[in-house]
C-alpha positions as CSV (number, residue, x, y, z in Angstrom):
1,X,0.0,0.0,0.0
2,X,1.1,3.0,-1.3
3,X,1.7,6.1,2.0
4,X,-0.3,9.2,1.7
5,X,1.6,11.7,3.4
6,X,-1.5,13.9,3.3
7,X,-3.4,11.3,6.0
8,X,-0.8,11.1,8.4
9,X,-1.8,12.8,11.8
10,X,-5.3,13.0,10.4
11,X,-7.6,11.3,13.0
12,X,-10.5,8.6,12.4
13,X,-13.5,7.2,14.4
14,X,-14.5,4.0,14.1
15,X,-17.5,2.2,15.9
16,X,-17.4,-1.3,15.7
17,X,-14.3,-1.7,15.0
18,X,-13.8,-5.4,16.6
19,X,-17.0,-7.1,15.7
20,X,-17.3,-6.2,11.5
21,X,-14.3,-7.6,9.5
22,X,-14.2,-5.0,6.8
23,X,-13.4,-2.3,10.0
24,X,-10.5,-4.3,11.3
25,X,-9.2,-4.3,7.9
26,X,-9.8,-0.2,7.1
27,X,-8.4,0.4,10.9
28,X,-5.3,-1.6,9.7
29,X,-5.0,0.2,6.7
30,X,-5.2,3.6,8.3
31,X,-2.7,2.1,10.9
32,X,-0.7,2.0,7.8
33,X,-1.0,5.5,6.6
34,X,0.1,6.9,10.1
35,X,-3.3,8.1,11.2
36,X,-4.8,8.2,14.6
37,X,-7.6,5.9,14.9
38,X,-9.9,5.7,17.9
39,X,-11.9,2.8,17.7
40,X,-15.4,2.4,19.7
41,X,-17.5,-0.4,20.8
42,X,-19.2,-2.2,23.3
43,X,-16.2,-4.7,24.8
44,X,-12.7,-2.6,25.8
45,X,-10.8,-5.7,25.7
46,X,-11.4,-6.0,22.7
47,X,-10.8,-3.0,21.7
48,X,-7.8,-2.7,23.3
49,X,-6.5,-5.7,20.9
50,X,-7.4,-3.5,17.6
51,X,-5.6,-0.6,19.2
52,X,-2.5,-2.1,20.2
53,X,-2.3,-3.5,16.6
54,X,-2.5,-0.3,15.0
55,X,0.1,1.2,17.3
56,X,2.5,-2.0,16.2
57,X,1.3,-1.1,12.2
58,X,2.5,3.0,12.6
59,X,-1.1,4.3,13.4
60,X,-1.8,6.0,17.0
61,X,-4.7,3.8,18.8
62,X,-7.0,4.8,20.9
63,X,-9.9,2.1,22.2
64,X,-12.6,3.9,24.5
65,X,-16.6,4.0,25.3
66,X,-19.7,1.5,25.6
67,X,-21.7,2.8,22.6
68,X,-24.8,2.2,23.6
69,X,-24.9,4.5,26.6
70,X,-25.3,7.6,25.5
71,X,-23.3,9.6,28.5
72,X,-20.2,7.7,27.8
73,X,-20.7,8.4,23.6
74,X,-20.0,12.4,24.7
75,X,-17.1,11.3,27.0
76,X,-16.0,9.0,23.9
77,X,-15.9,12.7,22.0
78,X,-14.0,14.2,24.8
79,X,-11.6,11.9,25.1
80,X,-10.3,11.8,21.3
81,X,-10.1,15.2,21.3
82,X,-7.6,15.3,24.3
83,X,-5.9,12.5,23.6
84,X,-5.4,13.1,19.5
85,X,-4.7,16.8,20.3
86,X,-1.6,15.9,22.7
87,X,-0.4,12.9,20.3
C-alpha cells in the first residue's frame, strides 16, 4: 500500500471496530498510513487488541466508550479530542 503523506496525523473514528471484518481491515490500513484511529464499541478488551495493533502497524490507537450509553458516547468525544490533540 502506497503512504499518503496527506493522512498522516489525520484522526478517524470508528464504531465497531472489533466485531465487522471489513473495519478491522480499514483500521489496519489507516494504521498504515500513520493516522490516529480511535476505535469504539461495546467490549474494551477487545478494543484494546485492535488498538494495540494499530500502534504495532505506525497508526496512534486509541480504544474507549460503551456505545450504547449515550453519556459515555460524549465522554468517547471528549476523550479523542484530548488525547489526538496531545499525540
Amino acid at each position: 500500500m502506497d503512504l499518503h503523506e496527506n493522512l498522516k496525523g489525520k484522526t478517524v473514528v470508528i464504531t465497531g471496530g472489533k466485531a465487522v471484518f471489513y473495519a478491522v481491515n480499514l483500521l489496519y490500513a489507516y494504521a498504515k498510513q500513520g493516522m490516529n484511529v480511535a476505535v469504539l464499541g461495546r467490549t474494551l478488551s477487545k478494543l484494546e487488541e485492535v488498538r494495540d495493533k494499530i500502534n504495532e502497524l505506525g497508526g496512534n490507537g486509541l480504544a474507549v466508550c460503551d456505545v450504547v450509553d449515550k453519556g459515555q458516547r460524549y465522554q468517547c468525544k471528549e476523550s479523542c479530542k484530548r488525547y489526538f490533540r496531545k499525540s
